[in-house]
DOVEXFI-923853 format. One line per 5 residues: number of its first residue (from 1); their letters; for each residue x, z, y of C-alpha. Coordinates in nm, 2 decimals, padded with zeros to 4 digits, always signed. Layout:
NUM) a) X/Z/Y | ...
***
This chain:
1) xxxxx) +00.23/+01.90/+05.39 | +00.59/+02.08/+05.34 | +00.88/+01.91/+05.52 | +01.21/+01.96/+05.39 | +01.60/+01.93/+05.51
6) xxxxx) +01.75/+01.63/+05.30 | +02.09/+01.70/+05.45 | +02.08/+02.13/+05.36 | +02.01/+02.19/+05.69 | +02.36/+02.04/+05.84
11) xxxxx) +02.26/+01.81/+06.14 | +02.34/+01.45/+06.11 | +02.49/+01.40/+06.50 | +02.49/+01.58/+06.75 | +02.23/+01.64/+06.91
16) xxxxx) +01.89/+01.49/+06.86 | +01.74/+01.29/+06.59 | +01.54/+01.06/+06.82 | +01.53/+00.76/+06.59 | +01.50/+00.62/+06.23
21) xxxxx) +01.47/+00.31/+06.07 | +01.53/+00.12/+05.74 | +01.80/-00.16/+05.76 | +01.91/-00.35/+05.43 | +01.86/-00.03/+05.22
26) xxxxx) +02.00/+00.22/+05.42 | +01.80/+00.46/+05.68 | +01.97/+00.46/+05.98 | +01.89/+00.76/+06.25 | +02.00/+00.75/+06.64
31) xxxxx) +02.18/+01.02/+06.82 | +02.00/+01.12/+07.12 | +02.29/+01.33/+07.25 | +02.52/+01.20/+07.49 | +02.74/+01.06/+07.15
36) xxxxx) +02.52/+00.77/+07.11 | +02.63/+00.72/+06.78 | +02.43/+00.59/+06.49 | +02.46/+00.74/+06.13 | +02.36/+00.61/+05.81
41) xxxxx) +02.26/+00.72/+05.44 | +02.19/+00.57/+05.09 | +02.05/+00.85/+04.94 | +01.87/+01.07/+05.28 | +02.15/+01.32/+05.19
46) xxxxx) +02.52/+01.23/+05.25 | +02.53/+01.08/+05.64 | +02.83/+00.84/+05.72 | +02.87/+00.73/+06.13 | +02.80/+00.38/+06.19
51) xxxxx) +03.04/+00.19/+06.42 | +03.38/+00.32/+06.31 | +03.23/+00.68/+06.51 | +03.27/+00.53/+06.76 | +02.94/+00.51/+07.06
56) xxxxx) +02.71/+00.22/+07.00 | +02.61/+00.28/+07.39 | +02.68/+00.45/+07.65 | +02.70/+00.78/+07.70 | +02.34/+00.88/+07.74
61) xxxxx) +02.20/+00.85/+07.36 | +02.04/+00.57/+07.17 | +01.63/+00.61/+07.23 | +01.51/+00.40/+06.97 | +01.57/+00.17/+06.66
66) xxxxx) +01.44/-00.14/+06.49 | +01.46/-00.44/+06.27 | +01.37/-00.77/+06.34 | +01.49/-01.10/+06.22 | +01.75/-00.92/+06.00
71) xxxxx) +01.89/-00.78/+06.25 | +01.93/-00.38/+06.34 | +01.87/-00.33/+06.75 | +01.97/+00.05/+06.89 | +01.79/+00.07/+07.25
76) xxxxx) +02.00/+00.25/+07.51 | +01.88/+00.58/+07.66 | +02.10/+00.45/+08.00 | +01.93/+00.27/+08.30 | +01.96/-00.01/+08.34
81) xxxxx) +01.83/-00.08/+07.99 | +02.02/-00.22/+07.71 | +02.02/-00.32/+07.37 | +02.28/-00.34/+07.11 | +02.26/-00.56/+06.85
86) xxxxx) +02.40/-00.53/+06.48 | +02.43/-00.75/+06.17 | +02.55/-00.54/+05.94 | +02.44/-00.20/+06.03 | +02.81/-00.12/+06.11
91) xxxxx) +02.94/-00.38/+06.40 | +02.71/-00.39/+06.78 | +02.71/-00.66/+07.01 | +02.54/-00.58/+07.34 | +02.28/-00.78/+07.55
96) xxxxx) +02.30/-00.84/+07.91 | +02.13/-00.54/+08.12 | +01.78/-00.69/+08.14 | +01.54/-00.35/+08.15 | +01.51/-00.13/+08.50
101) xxxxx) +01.44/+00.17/+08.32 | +01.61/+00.31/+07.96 | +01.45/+00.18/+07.66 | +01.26/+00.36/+07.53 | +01.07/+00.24/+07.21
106) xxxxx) +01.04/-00.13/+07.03 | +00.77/-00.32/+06.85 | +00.73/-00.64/+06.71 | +00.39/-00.78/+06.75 | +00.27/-01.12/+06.70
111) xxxxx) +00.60/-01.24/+06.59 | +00.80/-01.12/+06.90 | +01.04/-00.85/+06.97 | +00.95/-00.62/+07.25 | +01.14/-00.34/+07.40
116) xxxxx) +00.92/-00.07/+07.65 | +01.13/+00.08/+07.90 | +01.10/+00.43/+08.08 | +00.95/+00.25/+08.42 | +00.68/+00.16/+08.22
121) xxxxx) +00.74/-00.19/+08.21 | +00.77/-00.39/+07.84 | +01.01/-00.67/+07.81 | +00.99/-00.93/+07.53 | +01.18/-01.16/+07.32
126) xxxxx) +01.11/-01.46/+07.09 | +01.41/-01.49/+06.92 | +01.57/-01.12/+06.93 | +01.85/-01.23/+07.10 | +02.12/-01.07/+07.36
131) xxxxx) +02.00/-01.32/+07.68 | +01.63/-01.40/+07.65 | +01.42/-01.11/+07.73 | +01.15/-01.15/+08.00 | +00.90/-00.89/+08.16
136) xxxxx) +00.55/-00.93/+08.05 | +00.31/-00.74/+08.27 | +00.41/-00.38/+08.23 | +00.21/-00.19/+08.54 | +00.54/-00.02/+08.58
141) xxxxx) +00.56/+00.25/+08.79 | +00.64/+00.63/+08.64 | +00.43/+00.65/+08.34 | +00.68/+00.55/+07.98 | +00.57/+00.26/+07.79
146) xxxxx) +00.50/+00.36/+07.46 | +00.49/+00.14/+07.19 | +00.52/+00.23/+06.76 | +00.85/+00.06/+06.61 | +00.79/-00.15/+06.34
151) xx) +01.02/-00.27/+06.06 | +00.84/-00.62/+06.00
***
């Protein structure tokens, strides 16, 4: 397999490319440098910030991006863990702190939305929304929950 720069080699952000995803026909990728912006493209060559260029979150990088619902979630590299939330690929709204660690990865699985943080715990949510994320029973501890991001 040959891998090729779409964007000739100029970076997209930052730093880090530590996320993509595919939101309402755009690709969407996740600063991980202290930015924590999110950038956009139509056509995987010309990149546009999301957000106004302005930070989605705070200043520690955005881990990990997903879709659920019709909805585009950025996980925040910061502890304790946070997740923005976005309509429109453009706007965020923030949920309440809920993780102990930084995110770290999402999933959907079995028709919830779950977010792993770096304590190893995994947190889920029914409905994908700001308030109603609960712990399931992540060991916890030091090792990173690790989970694949879906787009379903």
């Amino acid at each position: 397999m040959t891998w090729t720069a779409t964007n000739s080699n100029l970076a997209v952000g930052a730093g880090a490319i530590r996320a993509m995803t595919v939101f309402n026909g755009r690709l969407y990728a996740a600063d991980a440098n202290s930015t924590s912006k999110v950038y956009w493209t139509a056509d995987g060559v010309s990149w546009a910030p999301a957000n106004a260029n302005v930070a989605v979150g705070a200043a520690s990088g955005i881990s990990a991006l997903a879709v659920y619902n019709g909805r585009l979630y950025a996980g925040d590299a910061a502890s304790p863990g946070r997740v923005y939330i976005s309509t429109d690929g453009n706007s965020w709204t923030p949920s309440t702190a809920f993780a102990a660690g930084s995110i770290q990865s999402f999933a959907v699985f079995n028709g919830k939305f779950l977010a792993g943080d770096s304590t190893g715990k995994v947190y889920v949510s029914v409905d994908g929304s700001s308030v109603t994320w609960s712990a399931t029973n992540g060991r916890g501890g030091s090792d990173r929950a690790s989970a694949a991001a879906s787009g379903t």
